[in-house]
TORPATI-632629 format. One record per atom (N, C-alpha, C, O): x, y, z; residue in three letters. Coordinates in steps of 0.1 Angstrom, whole numbers, plus 5000, padded with zeros to 4 digits. Example, Ala and Ser with C-alpha at 12.3 -4.5 7.8 and 13.67 -1.06 7.14 Angstrom:
BEGIN
513249435078ALA 512349555078ALA 513249675078ALA 514249675085ALA 512849785071SER 513749895071SER 512950005079SER 513450115080SER 
This chain:
BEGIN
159009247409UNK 159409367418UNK 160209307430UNK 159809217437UNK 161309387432UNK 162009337445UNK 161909427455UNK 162609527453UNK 161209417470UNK 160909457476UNK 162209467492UNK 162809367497UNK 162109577495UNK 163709617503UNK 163209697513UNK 162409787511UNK 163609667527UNK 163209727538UNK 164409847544UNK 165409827550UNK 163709947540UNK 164810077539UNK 165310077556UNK 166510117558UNK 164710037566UNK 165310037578UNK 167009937587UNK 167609957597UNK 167209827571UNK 167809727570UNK 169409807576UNK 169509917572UNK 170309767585UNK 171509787582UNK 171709927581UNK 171009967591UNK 172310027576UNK 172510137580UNK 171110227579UNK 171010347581UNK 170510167576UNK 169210267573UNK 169010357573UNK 168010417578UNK 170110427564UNK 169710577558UNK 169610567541UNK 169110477535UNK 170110677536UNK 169710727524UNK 171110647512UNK 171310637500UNK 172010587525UNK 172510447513UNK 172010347509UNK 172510307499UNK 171010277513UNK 170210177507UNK 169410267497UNK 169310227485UNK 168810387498UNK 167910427484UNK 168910447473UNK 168610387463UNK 170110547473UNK 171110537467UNK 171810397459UNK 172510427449UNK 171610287462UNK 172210137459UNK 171510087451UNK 171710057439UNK 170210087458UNK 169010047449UNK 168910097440UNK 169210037429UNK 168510237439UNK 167810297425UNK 169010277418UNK 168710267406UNK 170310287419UNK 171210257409UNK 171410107406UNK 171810087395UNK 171210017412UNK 171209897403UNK 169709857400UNK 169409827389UNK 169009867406UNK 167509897399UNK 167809937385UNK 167809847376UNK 168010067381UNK 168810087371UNK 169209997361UNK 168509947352UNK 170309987363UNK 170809857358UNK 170709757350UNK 171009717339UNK 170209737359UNK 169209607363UNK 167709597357UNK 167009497358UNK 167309737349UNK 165809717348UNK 164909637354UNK 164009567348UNK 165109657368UNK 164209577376UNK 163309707384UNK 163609817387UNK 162209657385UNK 161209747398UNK 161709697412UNK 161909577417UNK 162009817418UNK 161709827433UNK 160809857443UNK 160409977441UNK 160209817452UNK 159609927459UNK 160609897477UNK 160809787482UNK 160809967480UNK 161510077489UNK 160510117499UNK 159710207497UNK 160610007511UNK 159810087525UNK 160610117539UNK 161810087540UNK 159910157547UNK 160210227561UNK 161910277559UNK 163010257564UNK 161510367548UNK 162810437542UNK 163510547555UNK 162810637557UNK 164310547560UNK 165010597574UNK 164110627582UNK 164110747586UNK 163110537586UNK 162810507594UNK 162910547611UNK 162010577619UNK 164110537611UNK 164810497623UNK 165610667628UNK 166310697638UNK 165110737619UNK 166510867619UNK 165610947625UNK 164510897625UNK 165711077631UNK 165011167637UNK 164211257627UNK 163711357632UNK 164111237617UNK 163311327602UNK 162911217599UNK 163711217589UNK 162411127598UNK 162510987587UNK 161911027572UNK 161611137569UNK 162010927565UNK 161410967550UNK 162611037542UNK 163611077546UNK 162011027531UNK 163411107520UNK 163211287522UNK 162311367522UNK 164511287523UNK 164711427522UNK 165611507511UNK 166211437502UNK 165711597511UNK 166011697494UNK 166411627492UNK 165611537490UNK 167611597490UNK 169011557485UNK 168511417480UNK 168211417468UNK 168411317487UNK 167311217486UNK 166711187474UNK 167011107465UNK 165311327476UNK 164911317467UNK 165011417448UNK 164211437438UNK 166211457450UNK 167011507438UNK 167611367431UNK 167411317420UNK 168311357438UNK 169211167433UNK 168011127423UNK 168011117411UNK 167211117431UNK 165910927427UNK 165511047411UNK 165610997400UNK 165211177412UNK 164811227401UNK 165711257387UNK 165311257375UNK 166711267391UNK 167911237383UNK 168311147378UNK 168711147367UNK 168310997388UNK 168210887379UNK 166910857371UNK 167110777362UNK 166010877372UNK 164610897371UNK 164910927357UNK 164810847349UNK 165411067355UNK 165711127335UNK 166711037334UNK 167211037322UNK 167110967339UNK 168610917333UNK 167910787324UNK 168010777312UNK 167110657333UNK 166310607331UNK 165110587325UNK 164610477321UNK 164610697324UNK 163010677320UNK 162110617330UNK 161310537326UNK 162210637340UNK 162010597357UNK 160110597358UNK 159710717355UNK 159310547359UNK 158110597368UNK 158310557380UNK 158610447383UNK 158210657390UNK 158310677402UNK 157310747408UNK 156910857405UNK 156610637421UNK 155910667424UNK 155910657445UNK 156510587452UNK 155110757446UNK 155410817463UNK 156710877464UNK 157510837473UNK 157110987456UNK 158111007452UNK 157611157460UNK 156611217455UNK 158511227475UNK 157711357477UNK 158711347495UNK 159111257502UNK 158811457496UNK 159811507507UNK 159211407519UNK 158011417518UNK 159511327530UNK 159111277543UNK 158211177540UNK 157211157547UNK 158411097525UNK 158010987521UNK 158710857525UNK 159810817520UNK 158010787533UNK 159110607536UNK 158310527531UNK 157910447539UNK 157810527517UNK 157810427505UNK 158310517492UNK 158310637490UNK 159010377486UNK 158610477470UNK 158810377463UNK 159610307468UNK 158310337449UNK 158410247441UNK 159410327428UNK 159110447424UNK 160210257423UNK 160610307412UNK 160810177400UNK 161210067402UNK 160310237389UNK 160710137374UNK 161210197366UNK 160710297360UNK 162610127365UNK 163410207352UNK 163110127339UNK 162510017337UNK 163510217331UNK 163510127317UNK 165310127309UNK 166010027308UNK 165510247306UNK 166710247299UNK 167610367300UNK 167210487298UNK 169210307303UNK 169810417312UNK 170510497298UNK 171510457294UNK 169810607292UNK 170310677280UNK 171510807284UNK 171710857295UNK 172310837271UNK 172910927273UNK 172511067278UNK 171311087280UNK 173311187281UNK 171811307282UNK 173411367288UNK 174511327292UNK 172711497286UNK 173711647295UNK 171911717305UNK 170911747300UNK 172311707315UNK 170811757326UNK 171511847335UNK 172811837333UNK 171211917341UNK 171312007345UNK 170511977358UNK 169411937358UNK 171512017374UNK 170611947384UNK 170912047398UNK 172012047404UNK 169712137403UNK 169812217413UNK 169712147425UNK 168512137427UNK 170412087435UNK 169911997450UNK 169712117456UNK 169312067466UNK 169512257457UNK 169312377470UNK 170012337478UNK 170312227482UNK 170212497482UNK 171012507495UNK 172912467495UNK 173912517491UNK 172512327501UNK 174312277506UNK 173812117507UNK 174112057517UNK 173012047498UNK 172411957496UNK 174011877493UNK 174911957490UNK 174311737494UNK 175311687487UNK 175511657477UNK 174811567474UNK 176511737464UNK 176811687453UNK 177011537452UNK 176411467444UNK 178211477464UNK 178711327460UNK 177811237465UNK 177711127462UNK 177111317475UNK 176011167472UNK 175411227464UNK 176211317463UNK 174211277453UNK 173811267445UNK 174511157436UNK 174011057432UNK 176111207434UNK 176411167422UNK 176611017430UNK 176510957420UNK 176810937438UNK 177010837444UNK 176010757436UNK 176310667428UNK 174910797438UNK 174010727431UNK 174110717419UNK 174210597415UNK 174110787412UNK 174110827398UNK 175610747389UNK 175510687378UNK 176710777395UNK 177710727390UNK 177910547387UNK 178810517379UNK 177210427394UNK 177110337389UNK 176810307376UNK 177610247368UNK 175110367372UNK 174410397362UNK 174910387347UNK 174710317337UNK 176110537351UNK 176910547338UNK 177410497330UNK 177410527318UNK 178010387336UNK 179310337331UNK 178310177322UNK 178910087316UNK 177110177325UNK 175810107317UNK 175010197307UNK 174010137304UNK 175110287301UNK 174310387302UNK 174810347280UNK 175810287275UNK 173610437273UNK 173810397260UNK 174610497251UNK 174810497239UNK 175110617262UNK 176210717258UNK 176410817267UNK 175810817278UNK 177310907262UNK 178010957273UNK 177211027281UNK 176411087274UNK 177111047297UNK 175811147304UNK 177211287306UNK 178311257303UNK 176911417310UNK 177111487317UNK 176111577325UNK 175111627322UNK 176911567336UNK 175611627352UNK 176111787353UNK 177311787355UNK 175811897353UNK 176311977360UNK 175012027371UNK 173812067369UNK 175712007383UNK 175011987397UNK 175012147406UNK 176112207406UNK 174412197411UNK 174512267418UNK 174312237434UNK 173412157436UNK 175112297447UNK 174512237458UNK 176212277463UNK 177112347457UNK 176412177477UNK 177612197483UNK 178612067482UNK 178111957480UNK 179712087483UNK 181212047472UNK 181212007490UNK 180811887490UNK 181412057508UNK 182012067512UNK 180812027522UNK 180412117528UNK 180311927525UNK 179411967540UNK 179511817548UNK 180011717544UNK 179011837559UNK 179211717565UNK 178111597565UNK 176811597564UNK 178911507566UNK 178411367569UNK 178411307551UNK 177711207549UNK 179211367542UNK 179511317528UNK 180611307521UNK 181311397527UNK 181211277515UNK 182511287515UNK 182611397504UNK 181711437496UNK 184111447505UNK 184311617500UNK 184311547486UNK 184511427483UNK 183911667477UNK 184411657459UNK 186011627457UNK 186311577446UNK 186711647464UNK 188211657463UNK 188411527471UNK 189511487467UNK 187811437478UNK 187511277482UNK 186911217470UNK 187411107468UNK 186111247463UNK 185511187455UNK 186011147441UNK 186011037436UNK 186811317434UNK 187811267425UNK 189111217430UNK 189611167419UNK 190011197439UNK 191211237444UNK 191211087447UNK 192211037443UNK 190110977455UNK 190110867458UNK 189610787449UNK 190110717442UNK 187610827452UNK 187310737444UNK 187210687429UNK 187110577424UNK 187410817425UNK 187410777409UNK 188810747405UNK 189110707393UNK 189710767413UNK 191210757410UNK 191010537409UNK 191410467400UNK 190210497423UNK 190010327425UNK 189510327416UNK 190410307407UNK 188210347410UNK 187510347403UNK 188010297383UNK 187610217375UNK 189010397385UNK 189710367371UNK 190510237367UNK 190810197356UNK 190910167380UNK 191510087383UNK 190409957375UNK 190809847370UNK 188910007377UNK 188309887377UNK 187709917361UNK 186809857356UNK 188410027357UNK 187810037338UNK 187110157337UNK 187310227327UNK 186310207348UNK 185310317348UNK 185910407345UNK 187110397349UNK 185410527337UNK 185510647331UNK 184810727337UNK 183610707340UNK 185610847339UNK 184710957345UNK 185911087345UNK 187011087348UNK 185211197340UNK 186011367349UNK 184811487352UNK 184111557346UNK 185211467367UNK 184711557375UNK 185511707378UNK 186711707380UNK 184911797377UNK 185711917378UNK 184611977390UNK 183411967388UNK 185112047399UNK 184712117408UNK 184812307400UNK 185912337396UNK 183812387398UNK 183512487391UNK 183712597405UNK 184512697404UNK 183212577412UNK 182612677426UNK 182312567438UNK 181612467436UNK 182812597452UNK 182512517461UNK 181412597470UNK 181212717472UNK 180812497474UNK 179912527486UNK 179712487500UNK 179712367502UNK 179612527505UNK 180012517518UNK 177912527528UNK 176912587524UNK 178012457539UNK 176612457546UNK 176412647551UNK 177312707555UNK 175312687549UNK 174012607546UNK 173812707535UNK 172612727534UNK 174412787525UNK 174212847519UNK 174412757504UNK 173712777494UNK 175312687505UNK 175512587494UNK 176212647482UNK 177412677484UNK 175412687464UNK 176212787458UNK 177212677453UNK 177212687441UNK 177812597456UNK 178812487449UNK 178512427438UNK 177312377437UNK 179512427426UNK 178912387414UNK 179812297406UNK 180912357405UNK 179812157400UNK 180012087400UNK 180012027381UNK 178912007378UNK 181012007372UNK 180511907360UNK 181011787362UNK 182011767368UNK 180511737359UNK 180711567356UNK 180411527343UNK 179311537338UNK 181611467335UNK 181311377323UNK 181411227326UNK 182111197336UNK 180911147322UNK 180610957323UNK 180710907311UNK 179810937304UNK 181510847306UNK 181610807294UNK 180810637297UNK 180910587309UNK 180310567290UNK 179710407290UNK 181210317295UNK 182210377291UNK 181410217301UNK 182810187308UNK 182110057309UNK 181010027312UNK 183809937302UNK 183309767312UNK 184409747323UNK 185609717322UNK 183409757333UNK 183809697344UNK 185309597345UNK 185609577333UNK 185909547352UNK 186509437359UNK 187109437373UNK 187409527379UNK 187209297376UNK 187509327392UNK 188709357388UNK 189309367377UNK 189209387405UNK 191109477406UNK 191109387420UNK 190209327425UNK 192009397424UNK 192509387436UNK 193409477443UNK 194609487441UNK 192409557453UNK 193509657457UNK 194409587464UNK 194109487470UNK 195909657465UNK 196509657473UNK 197009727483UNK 196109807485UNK 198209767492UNK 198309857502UNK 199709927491UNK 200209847483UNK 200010057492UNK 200810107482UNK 201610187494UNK 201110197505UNK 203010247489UNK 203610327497UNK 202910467496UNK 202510517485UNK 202910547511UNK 202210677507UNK 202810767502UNK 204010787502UNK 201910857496UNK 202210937489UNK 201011107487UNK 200411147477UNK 200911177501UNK 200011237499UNK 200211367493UNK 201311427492UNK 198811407489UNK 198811537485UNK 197311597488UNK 196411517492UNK 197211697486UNK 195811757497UNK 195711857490UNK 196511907482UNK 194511907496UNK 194212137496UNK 193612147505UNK 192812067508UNK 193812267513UNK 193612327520UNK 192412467515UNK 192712507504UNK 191412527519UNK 190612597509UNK 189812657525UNK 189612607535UNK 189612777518UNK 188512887528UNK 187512937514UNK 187812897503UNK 186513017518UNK 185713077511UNK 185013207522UNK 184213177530UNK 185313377520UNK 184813427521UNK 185813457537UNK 185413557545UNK 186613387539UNK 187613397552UNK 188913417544UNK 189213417532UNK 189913467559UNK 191513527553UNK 191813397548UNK 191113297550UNK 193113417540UNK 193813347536UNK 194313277543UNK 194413157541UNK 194813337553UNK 195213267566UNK 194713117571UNK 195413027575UNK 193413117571UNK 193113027581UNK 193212897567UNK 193512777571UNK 192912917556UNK 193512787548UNK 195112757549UNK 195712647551UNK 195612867546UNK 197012817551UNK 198012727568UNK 198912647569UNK 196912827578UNK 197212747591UNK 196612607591UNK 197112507596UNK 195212607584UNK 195012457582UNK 196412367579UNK 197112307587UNK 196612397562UNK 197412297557UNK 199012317567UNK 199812227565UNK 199312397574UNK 201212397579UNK 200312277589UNK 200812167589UNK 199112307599UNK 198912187613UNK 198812077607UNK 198911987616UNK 198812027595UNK 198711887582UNK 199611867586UNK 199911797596UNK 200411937578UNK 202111907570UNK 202911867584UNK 203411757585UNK 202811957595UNK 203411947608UNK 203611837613UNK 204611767615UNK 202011787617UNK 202111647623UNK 202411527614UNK 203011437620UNK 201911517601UNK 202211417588UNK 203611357593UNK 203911257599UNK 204511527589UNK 205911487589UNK 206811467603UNK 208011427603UNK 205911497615UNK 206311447631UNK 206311297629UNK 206911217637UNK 205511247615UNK 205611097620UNK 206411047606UNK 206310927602UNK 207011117601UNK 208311067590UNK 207611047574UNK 207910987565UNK 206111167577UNK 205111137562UNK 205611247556UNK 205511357563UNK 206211267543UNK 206111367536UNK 205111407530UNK 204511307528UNK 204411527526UNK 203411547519UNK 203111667511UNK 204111727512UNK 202011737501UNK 202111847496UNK 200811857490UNK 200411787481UNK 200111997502UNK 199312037502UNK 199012187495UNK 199412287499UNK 198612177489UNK 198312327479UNK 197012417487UNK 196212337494UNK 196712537487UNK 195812647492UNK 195412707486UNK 196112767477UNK 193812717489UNK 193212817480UNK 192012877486UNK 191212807493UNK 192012997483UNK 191413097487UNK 190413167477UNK 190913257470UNK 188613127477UNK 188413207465UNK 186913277473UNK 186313207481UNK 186513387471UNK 185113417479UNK 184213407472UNK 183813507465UNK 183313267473UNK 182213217468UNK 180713237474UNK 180713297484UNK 179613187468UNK 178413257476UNK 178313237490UNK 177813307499UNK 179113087492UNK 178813037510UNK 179913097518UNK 180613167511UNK 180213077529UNK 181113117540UNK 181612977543UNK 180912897548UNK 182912947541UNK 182912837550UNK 185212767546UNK 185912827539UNK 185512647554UNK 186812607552UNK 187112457554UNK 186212387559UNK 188212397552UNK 187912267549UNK 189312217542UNK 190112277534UNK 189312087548UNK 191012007542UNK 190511867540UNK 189911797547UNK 191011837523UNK 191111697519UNK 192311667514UNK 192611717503UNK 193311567521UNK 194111467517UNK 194211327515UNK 193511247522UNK 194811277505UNK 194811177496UNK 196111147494UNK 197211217494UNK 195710977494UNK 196810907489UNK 196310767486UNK 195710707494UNK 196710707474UNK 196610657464UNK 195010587472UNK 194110677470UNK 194610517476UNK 193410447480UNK 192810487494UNK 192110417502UNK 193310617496UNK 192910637513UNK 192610797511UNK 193010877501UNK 191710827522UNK 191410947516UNK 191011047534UNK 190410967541UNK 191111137538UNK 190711187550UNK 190411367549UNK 191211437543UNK 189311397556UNK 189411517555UNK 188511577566UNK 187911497573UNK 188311697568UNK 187811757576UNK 187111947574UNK 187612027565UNK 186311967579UNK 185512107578UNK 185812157591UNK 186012107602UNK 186012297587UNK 186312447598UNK 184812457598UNK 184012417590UNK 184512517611UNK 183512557617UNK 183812657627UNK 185012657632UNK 182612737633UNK 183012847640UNK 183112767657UNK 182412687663UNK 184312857660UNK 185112807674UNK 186012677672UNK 186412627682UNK 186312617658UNK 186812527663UNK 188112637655UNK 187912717646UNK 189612587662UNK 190512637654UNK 191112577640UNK 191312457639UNK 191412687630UNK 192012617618UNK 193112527622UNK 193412427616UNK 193812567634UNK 195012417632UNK 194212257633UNK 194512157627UNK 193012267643UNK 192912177648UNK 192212117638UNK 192011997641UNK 191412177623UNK 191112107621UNK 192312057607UNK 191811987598UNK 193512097606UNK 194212027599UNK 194811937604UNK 195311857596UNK 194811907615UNK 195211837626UNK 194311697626UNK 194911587626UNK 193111707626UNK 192311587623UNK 192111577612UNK 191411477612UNK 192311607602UNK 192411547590UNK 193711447590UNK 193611317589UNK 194711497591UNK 196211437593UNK 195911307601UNK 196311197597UNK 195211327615UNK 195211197620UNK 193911087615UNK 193510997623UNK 193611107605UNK 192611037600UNK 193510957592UNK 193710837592UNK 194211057582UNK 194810977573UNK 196310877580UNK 196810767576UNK 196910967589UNK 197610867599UNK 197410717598UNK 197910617592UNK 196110767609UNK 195610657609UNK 195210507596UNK 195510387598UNK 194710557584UNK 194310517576UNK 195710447569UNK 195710337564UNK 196910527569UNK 198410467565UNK 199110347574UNK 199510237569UNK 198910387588UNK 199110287598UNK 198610167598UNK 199210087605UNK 197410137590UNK 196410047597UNK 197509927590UNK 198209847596UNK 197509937576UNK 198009867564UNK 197009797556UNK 197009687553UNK 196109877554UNK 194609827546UNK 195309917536UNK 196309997537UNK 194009847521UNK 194409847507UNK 193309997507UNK 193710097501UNK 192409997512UNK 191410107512UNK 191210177523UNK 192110157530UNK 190410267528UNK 189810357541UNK 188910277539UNK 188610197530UNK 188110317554UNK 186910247557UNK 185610307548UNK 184510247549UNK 185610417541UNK 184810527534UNK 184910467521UNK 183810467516UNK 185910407513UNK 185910397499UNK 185410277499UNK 184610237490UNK 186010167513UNK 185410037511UNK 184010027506UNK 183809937498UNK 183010117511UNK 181510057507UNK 181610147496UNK 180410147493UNK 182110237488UNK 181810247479UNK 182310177468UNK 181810187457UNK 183410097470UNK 183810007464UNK 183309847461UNK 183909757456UNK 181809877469UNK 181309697468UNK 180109687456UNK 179709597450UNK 179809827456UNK 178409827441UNK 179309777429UNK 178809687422UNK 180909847427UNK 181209877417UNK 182109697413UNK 182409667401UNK 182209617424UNK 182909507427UNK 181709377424UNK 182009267419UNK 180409417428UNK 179409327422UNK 179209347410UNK 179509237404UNK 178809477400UNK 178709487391UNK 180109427381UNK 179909417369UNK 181509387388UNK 182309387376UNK 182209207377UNK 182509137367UNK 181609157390UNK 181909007394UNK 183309017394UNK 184008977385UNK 183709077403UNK 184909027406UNK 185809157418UNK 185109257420UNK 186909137422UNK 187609207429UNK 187809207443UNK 187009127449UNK 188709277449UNK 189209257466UNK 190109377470UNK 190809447463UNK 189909377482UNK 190409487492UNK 190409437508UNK 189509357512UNK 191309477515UNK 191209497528UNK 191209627535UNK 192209707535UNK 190109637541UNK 189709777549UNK 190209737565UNK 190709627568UNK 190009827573UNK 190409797589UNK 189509827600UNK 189609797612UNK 188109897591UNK 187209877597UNK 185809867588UNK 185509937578UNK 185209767597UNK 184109757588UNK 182809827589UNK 182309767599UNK 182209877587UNK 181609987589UNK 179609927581UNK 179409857571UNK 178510007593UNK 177609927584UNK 177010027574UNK 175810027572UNK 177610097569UNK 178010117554UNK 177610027543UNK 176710017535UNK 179109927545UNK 179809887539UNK 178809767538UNK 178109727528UNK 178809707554UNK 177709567553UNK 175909587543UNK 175409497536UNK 175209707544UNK 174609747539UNK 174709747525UNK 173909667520UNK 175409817517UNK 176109787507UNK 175909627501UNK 175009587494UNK 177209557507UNK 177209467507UNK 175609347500UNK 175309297489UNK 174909347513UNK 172909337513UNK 172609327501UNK 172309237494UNK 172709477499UNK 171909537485UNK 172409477474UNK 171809407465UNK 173409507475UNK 174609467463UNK 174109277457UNK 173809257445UNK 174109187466UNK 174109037467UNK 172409057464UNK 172409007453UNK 171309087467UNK 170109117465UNK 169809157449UNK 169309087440UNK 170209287448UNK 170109297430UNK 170809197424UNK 170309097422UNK 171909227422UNK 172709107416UNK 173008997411UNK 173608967400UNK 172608937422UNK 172608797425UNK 174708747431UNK 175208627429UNK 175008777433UNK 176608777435UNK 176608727453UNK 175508707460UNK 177808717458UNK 178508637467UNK 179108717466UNK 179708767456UNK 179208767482UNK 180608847489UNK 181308737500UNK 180708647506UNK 182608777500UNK 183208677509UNK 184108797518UNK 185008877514UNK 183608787530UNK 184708867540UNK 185108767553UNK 184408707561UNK 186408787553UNK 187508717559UNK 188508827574UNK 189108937573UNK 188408747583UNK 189308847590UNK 190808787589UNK 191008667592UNK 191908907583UNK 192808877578UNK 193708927589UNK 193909047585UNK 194608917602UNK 194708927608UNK 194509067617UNK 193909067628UNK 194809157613UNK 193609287620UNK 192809397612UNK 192309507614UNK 193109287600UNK 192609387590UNK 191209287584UNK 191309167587UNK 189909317578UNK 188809267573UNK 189609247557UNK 190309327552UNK 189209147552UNK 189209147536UNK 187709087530UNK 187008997536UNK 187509157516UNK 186009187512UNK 186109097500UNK 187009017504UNK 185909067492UNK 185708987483UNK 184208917474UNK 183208877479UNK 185008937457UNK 183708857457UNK 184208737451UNK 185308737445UNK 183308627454UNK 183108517451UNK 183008437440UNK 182808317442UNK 
């Protein structure tokens, strides 16, 4: 059993996420202590603990101290089988981290899985469903992995209602080496249960500033009235990904407006990745033994990641400061 101090490095709910998926893997036992510790709720919470149960059917998992505001849990997988499951997080729980976890697993797994997930497509502090297919599984393919995600219904905080399929086909890994590509974005703009309007003023405050700085781009709108209330802009381009959520008082331009300067930013740096795909790109980089990227900021995400990654594994990461950019590597 390999024993992991959930407080390590970013000490949230990405080290349980890392683990129980190369745990996985890996058919190895973990046990998992002073699990977010450090956060103002500590212990696992929904979302949390939906993932660990999910991989859990995926596996054949016993899992044990497995229970909301728990900071232990031991988990033993045995064998990551095919399956179609069916998976409610409540509320506006995160779909992509759920599937964050879950999507290493797959592409090891002894046939095809499909998830259809219930919860929110749209909330903060995770990256949007429209970041997740649009970026990561776009990298992702690069490195052999198989996957189609289709967004059904989005959900938005705190009502949630977002609904999600995912197919995983079995996939062999190899490294890639990203590089930096010319941009090329494209986006959506989306309300739920609000005018049409305020998705559209989103995406023109995008397009506006993009193209103040000589970015062409093309953002599509959509407008559908789903169980939650809520609005939100994700743009993409080829390995970079930025987005942002409407909330009440803040204005629709402004929040197309920070999305645009995220991804600005992210174009400008001249990194091969955003600082967001980098650490999801280091599970998938140990598991192939091999590959490289340069991000522009390193994030303890990413280093975290990294930890875990070199711990199950057994692998060597090499990071390099490449003149104002970080480069990741494995070894």
């Amino acid at each position: 059993m390999i024993e992991i101090d959930g407080s390590y490095g970013e000490g949230g709910g990405q080290i349980l996420r890392t683990a129980v998926a190369l745990a996985s893997i890996t058919s190895t036992d973990v046990r998992i202590f002073n699990i977010r510790s450090n956060r103002s709720q500590p212990g696992v919470k929904a979302q949390h603990m939906k993932a660990i149960e999910t991989a859990s059917k995926l596996t054949g998992a016993e899992v044990k101290g497995l229970h909301i505001g728990s900071q232990e849990i031991i988990f033993s997988p045995v064998e990551i089988k095919g399956a179609t499951y069916t998976v409610d997080i409540g509320t506006a729980g995160s779909i992509s981290l759920l599937l964050q976890c879950i999507m290493p697993m797959t592409a090891f797994s002894r046939g095809e899985i499909t998830l259809e997930v219930t919860g929110g497509t749209d909330v903060a502090w995770s990256p949007t469903m429209d970041y997740l297919n649009n970026v990561t599984c776009k990298a992702l393919e690069q490195m052999g992995y198989r996957c189609n995600i289709e967004t059904l219904k989005r959900g938005y905080y705190p009502e949630g209602g977002g609904k999600v399929r995912a197919a995983f086909e079995p996939s062999k890994l190899h490294g890639f080496e990203f590089e930096r590509s010319e941009p090329n974005i494209k986006g959506i703009s989306h309300v739920s249960n609000l005018p049409e309007h305020v998705a559209q003023r989103q995406s023109q405050a995008a397009k506006k500033l993009l193209e103040s700085k000589g970015i062409e781009c093309e953002i599509a709108v959509c407008s559908k009235d789903e169980i939650s209330t809520g609005s939100g802009i994700t743009l993409w381009s080829n390995y970079n990904g930025a987005s942002h959520l409407g909330k009440r008082g803040l204005p629709a331009e402004k929040v197309g407006e920070m999305a645009a300067e995220r991804m600005i930013k992210n174009i400008s740096s001249g990194a091969s990745v955003d600082p967001y795909l980098a650490d999801q790109l280091v599970t998938y980089m140990g598991l192939a033994r091999g590959g490289t990227f340069t991000t522009y900021e390193l994030s303890k995400h990413t280093l975290t990641n990294i930890y875990i990654t070199e711990l199950l594994l057994g692998v060597e990461f090499e990071i390099k400061e490449k003149e104002k950019l970080t480069e990741i590597s494995v070894k």
